[in-house]
C-alpha positions as CSV (number, residue, x, y, z in Angstrom):
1,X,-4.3,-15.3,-7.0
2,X,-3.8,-11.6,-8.3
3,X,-6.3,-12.7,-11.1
4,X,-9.1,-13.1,-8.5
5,X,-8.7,-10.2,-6.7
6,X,-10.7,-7.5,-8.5
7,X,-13.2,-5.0,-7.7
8,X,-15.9,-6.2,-5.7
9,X,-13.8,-9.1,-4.3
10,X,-13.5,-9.0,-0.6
11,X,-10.2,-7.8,0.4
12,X,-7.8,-10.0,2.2
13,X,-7.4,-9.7,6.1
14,X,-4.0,-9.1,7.5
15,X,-2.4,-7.9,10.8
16,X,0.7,-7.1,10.8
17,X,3.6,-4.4,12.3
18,X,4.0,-1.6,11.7
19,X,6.5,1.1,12.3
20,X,6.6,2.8,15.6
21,X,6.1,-0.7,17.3
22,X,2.3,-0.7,16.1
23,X,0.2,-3.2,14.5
24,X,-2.2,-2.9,11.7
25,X,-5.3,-5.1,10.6
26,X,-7.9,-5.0,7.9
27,X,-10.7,-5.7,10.7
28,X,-9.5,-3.1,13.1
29,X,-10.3,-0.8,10.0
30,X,-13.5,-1.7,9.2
31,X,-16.0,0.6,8.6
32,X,-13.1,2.9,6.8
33,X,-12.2,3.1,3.3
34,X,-7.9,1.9,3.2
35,X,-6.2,3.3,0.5
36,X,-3.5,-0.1,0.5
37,X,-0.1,0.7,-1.5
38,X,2.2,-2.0,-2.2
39,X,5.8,-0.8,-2.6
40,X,9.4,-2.8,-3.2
41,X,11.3,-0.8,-0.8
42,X,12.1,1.8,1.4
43,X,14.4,5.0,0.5
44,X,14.5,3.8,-3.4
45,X,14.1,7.0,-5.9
46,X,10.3,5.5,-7.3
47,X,8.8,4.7,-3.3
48,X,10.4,7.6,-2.2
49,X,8.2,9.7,-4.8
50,X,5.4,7.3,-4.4
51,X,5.4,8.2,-0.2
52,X,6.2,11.6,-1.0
53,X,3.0,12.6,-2.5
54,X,0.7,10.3,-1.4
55,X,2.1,12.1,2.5
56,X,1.4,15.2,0.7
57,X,-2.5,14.7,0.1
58,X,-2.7,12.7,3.6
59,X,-4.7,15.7,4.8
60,X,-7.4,15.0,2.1
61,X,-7.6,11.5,2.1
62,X,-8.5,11.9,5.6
63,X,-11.4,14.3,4.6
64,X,-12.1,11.5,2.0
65,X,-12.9,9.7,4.8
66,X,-9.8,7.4,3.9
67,X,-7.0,5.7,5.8
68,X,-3.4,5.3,4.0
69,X,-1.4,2.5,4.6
70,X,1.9,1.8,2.7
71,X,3.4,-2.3,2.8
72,X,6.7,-3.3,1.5
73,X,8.7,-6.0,2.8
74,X,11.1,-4.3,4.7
75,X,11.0,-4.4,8.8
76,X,9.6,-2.2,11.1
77,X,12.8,-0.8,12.0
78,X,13.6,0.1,8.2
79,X,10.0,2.1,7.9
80,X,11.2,3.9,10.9
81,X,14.4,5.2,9.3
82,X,12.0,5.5,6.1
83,X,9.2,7.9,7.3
84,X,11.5,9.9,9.7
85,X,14.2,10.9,6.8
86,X,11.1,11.5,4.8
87,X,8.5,13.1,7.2
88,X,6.2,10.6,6.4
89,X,2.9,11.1,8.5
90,X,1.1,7.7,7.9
91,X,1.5,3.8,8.9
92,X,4.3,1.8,7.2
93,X,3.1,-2.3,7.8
94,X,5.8,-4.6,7.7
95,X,5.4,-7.8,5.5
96,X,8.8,-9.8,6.0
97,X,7.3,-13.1,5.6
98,X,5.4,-12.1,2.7
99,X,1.6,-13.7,3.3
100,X,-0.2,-10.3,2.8
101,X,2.0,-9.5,-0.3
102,X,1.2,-13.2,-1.6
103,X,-2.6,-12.5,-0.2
104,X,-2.9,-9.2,-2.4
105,X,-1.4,-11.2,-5.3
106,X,1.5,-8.4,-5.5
107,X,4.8,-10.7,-4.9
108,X,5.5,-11.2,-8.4
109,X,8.8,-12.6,-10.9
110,X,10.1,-9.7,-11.8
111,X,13.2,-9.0,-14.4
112,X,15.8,-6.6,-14.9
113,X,18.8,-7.0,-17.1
114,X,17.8,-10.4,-18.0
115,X,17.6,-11.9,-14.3
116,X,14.6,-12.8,-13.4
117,X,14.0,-12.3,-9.1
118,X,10.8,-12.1,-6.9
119,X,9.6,-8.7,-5.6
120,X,6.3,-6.6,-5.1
121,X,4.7,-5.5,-8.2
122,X,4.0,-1.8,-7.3
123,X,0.4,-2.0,-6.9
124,X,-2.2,0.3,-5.4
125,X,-6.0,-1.5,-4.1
126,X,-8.7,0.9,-2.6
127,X,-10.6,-0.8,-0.2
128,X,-14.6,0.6,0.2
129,X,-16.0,0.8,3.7
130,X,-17.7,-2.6,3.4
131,X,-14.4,-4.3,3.4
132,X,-14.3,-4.9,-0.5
133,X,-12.0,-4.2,-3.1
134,X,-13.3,-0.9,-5.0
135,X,-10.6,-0.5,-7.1
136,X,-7.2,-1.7,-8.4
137,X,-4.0,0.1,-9.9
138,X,-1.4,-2.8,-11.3
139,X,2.0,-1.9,-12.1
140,X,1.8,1.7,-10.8
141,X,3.4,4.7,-12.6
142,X,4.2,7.0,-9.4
143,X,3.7,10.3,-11.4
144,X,0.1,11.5,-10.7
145,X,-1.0,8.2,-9.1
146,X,-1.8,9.7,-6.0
147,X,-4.2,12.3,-7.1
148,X,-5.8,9.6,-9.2
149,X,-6.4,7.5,-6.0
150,X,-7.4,10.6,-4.1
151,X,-10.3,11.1,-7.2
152,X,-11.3,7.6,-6.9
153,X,-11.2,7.4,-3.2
154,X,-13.5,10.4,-2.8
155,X,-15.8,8.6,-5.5
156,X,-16.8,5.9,-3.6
């Protein structure tokens, strides 16, 4: 499905938790640009970074006129722990049974020493006002990403 999913697609709907005992859809954001960031996991060295600085520009993606909204498989309850060790000032959406990750085309084989395993492809969509995918970072390298997705987000 990931092949599918390019700029000017329309971007998957979800709804799911979030931490804080929230919920988060695509439709209840309509209207705003989403800046959507796939991540394996909470507290890891690379998502840590990744949270780190995209909580550190959260102040201008706001005046972007964008949302942030980090998903990783983890539960609700993890995120918690997450964003309060981290001071993490944006919604953490819980995909445990994996649909939106699946969706988004971002729960992919991975390898490492030789064994092969499913996880999230680190993978970053912005998502335009009009609901549709504006653009796509695959296989994310954390240093700089944010500020390039800040550029892009203030683009469009």
């Amino acid at each position: 499905m990931t092949e599918s999913l390019e700029p000017g697609a329309a971007a998957p709907d979800f709804d799911l938790p979030t931490d804080g005992g929230g919920r988060v859809s695509l439709t209840g954001l309509k209207g705003r640009k989403v800046v959507l960031y796939f991540y394996p996991k909470d507290d890891t060295t690379g998502c840590t970074a990744e949270a780190i600085a995209f909580n550190g520009l959260r102040e201008k993606f706001k005046a972007a006129g964008a949302v942030l909204l980090g998903v990783s498989p983890d539960s609700p309850k993890s995120h918690d722990k997450f964003k309060k060790k981290h001071g993490l000032e944006f919604a953490l959406a819980a995909d445990e049974p994996k649909s939106m990750l699946e969706a988004y085309g971002v729960w992919q084989e991975k390898s490492m020493y030789g064994r092969k395993y499913m996880g999230v492809e680190r993978t970053t969509f912005l998502i335009g006002a009009d609901g549709r995918v504006a653009r796509v970072w695959r296989k994310v390298k954390v240093p700089g990403h944010a500020e390039e997705v800040l550029a892009a987000a203030r683009a469009i």
